[in-house]
C-alpha positions in Angstrom: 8.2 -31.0 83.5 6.7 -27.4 82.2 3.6 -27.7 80.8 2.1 -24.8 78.3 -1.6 -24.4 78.8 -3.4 -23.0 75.6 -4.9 -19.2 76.5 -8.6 -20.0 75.1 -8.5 -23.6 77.0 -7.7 -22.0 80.5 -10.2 -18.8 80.0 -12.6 -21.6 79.3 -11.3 -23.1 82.7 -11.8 -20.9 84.5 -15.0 -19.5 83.4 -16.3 -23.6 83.9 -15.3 -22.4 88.2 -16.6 -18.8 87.9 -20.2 -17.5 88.9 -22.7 -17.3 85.6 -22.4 -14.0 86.5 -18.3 -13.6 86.0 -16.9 -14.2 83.3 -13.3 -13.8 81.9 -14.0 -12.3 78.0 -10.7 -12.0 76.7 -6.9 -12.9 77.7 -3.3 -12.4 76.5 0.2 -13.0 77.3 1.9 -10.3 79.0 5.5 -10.3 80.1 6.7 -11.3 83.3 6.8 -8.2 85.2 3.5 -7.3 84.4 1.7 -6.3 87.3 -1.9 -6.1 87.1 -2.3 -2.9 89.6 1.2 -0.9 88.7 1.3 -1.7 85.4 -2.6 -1.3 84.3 -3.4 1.5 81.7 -7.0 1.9 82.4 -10.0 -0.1 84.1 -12.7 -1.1 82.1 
C-alpha cells in the first residue's frame, strides 16, 4: 500500500536527521518531472 506523508511532518523529519546547521525552511509539491537541476529557476 501507498502511503501519503504530510509535507510539514517530513520537513520536520528530515530536519530531526540534518546537522543544526542545515536545515530544510520550506517545501512544496512539484510535479513529477520536476528536476531539481534542469528545471530550477534560480538558486537562493
Amino acid at each position: 500500500s501507498t502511503e501519503t506523508l504530510d509535507l510539514q511532518t517530513m520537513r520536520h523529519s528530515l530536519n530531526g536527521l540534518l546537522p543544526i546547521d542545515i536545515r530544510i525552511q520550506s517545501i512544496e509539491k512539484v510535479a513529477s518531472d520536476f528536476h531539481a537541476r534542469y528545471s530550477a529557476q534560480r538558486k537562493i
